[in-house]
C-alpha positions as CSV (number, residue, x, y, z in Angstrom):
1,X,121.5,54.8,188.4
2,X,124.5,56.8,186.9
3,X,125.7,53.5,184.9
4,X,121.9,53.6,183.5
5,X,122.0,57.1,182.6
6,X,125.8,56.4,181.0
7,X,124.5,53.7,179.2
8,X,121.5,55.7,178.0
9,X,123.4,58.5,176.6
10,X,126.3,56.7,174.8
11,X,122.9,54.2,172.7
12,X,121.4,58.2,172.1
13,X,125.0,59.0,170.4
14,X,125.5,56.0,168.5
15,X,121.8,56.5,167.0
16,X,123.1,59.9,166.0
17,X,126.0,59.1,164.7
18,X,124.2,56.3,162.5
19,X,122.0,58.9,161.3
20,X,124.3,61.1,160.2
21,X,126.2,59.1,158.7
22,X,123.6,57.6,156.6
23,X,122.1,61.1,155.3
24,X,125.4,61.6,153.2
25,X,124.7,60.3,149.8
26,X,128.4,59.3,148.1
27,X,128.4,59.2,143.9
28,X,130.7,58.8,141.1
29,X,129.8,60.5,137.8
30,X,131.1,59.2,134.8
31,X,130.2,59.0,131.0
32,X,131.3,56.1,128.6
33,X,134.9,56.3,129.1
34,X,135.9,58.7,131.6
35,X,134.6,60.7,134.9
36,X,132.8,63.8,134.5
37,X,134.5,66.6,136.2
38,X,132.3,69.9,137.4
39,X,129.2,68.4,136.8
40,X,126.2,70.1,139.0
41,X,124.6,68.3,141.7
42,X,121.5,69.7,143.5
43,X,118.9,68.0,145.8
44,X,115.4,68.9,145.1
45,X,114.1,68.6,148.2
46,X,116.5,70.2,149.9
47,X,117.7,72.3,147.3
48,X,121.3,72.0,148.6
49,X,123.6,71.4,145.8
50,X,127.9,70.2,144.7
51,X,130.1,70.0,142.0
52,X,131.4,66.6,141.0
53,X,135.5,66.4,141.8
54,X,138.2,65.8,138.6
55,X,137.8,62.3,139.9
56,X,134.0,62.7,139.2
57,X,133.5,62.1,143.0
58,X,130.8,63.8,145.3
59,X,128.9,64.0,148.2
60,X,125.9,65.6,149.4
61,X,123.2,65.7,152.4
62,X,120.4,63.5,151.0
63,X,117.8,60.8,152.8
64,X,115.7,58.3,151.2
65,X,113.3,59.3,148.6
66,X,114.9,62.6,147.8
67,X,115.8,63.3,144.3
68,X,118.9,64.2,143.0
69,X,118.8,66.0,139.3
70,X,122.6,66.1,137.7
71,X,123.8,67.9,135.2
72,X,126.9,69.0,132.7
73,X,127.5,70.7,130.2
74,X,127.4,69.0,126.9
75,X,125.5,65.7,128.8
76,X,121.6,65.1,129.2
77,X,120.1,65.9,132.6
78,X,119.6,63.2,134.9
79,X,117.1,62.9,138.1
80,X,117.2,59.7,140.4
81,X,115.3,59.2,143.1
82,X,117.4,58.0,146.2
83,X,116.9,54.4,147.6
84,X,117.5,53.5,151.5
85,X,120.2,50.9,150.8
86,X,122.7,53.8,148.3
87,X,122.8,56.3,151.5
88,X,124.5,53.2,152.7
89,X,127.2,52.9,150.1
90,X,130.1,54.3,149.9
91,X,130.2,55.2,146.4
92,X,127.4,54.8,143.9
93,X,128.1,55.2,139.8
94,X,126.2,57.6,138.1
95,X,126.2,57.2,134.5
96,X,125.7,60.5,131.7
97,X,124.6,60.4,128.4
98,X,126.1,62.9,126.1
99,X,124.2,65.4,124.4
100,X,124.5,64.9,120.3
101,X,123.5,68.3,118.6
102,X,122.6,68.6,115.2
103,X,123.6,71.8,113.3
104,X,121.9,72.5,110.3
105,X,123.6,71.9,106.7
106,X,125.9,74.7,105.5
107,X,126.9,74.5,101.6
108,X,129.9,76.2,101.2
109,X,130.1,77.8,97.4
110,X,133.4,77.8,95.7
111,X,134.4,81.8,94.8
112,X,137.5,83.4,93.0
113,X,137.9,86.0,95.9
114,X,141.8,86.4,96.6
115,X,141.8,87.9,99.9
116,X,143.0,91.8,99.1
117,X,140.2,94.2,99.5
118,X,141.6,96.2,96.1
119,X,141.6,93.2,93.8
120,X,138.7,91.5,95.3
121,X,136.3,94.7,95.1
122,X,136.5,94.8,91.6
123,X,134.8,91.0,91.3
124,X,132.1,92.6,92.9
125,X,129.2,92.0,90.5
126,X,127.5,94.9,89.0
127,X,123.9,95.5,89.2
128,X,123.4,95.7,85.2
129,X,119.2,96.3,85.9
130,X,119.7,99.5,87.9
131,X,122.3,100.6,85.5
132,X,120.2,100.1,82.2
133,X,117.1,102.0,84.1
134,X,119.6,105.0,84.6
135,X,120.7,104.7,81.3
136,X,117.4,105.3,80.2
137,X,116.3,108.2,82.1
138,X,119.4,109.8,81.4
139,X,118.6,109.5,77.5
140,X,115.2,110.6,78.1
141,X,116.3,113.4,79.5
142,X,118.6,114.3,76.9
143,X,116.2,114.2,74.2
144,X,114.8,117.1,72.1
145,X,111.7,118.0,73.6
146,X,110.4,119.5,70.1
147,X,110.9,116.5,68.4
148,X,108.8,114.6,71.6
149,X,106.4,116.9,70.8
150,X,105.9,115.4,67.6
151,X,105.9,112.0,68.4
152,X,103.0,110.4,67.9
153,X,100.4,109.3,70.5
154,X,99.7,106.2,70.8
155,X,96.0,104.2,71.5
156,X,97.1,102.9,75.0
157,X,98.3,106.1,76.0
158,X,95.6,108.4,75.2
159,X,93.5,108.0,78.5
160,X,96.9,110.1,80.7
161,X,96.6,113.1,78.5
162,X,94.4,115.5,79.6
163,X,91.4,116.8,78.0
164,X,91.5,120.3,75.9
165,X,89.8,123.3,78.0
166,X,87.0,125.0,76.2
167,X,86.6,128.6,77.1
168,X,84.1,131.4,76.1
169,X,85.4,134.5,74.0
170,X,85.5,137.7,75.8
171,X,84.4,139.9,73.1
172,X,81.8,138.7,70.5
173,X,84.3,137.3,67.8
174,X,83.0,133.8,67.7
175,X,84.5,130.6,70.2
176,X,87.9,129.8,70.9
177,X,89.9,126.9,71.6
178,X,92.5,127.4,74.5
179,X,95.1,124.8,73.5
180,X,98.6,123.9,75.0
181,X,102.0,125.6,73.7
182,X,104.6,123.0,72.2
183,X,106.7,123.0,75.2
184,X,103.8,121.9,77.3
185,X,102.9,119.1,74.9
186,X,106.5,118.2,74.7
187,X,106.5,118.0,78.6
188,X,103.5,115.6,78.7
189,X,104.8,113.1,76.0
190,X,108.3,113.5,78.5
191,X,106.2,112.4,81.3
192,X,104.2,109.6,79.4
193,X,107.9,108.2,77.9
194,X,109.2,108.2,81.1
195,X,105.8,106.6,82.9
196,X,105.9,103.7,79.8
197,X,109.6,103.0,80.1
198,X,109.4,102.7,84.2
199,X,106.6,100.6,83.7
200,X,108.0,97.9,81.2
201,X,111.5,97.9,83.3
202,X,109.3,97.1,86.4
203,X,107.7,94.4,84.1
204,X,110.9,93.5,83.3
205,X,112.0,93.4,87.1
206,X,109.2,91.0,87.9
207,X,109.6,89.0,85.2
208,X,113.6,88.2,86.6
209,X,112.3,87.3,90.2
210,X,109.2,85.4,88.6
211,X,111.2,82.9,85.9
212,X,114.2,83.2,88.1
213,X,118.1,83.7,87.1
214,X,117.9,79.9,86.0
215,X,115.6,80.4,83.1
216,X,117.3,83.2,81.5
217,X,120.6,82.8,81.8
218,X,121.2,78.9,82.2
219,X,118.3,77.5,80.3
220,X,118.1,80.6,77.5
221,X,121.8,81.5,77.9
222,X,120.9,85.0,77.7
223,X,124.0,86.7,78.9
224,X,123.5,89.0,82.1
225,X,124.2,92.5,80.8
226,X,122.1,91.6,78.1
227,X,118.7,90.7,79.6
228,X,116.9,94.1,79.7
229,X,117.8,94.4,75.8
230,X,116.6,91.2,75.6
231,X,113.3,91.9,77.1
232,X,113.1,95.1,74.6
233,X,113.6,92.9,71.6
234,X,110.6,90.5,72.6
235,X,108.2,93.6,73.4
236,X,106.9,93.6,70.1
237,X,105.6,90.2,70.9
238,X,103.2,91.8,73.5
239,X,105.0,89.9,76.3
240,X,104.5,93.0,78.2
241,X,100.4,92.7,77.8
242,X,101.4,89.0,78.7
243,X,102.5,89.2,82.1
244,X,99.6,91.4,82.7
245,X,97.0,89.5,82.2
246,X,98.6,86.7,84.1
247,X,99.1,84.6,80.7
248,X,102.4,83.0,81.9
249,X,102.8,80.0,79.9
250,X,102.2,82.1,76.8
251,X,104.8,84.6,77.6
252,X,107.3,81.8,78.3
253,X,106.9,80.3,75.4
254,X,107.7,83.4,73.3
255,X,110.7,83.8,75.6
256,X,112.1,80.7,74.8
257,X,111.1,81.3,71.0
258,X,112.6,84.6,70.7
259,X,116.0,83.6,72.6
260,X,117.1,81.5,69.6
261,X,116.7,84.2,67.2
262,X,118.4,86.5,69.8
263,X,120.7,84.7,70.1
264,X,121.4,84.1,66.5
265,X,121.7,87.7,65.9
């Protein structure tokens, strides 16, 4: 009986240690030319996980059917599902793919910049549209309102000045006719300058980011500081009615008309 019982106990041990042994999965991780080193091992059933060794070697608790997902930076992810006869091995390859990212283009332009801050800042391009606008408030501002007040007014400008009051006597002399002093005229036609002159330079604004820096001063070879005076010298061509009624190819063709005898001059 106790040789039985001896017997019985020492088949229940080898059967254990069989089955341990056989729910060890052994691998080797390894890309084209060398072994993977820290790569991430986890078991998705069991949710146990390793790192690969410097050799690329590893071992984890695994049993058939269970899926092992590895992974490494700078190499695609890779699942496999485990097979009865590679529990039994005692080291199974794992290949990786690497990853192959690709960046978008970057088109370096060439520049004259020398690397000190007080040379370089004085390279900075100047924005020559803001400065002509100042310009011209500034001279609007300076001029003799008297001699605004004597400007004439002209057709398209009529509708912003406002209409003369009429007002009854207060004694029986006959009607009168309340009209504005000089300085009060002067003030308006100020206002109306100013409102006319903002208005074409924001013409003349749109009119850059519409036809582009190309047009003007590659194709026209109008030079940079120049462009708002350039602008000014094709008004009288009504370029400025033009743009507004959305008559492009028109106003482009005067451009390009008017440049040569800009030019020229």
């Amino acid at each position: 009986m106790k040789k039985i019982l001896i017997l019985l106990f020492l088949c229940i041990s080898i059967a254990n240690f069989a089955q341990t042994d056989s729910s060890f999965f052994f691998g080797r991780i390894i890309d084209s030319t060398e072994a993977v080193v820290n790569a991430h091992i986890i078991n998705l059933k069991t949710k146990q996980g390793t790192f690969s060794s410097s050799k690329g070697n590893f071992k984890i608790s695994a049993n058939k059917k269970d899926s092992l997902q590895i992974t490494s930076i700078g190499y695609k992810s890779k699942i496999i599902v485990l097979k009865a006869f590679q529990l039994r091995e005692k080291q199974n390859i794992i290949l990786l793919e690497k990853q192959i990212y690709n960046l978008d283009e970057i088109v370096l332009k060439k520049h004259d910049l020398s690397g000190f801050l007080s040379l370089d800042i004085k390279k900075t391009p100047k924005d020559y549209k803001a400065e002509q606008v100042q310009k011209l408030l500034t001279d609007i501002k300076e001029m003799d309102l008297y001699a605004i007040s004597k400007m004439p007014i002209g057709t398209n400008e009529a509708h912003l000045i406002k209409a003369t009051v009429i007002r009854l006597p207060n004694y029986f002399e006959g009607f009168g006719i309340r009209t504005s002093s000089g300085a009060n005229i002067a003030a308006k036609k100020t206002k109306l300058l100013i409102k006319k002159l903002q208005a074409q330079q924001e013409i003349s604004n749109k009119l850059l980011i519409l036809l582009g820096d190309d047009f003007f001063f590659n194709e026209l070879k109008i030079p940079k500081e120049k462009y708002n005076h350039f602008i000014t010298f094709c008004s009288h061509k009504g370029i400025y009615e033009l743009y507004q009624k959305n008559e492009i190819l028109k106003l482009i063709k005067i451009l390009k008309d008017e440049s040569i005898r800009y030019l020229k001059l």
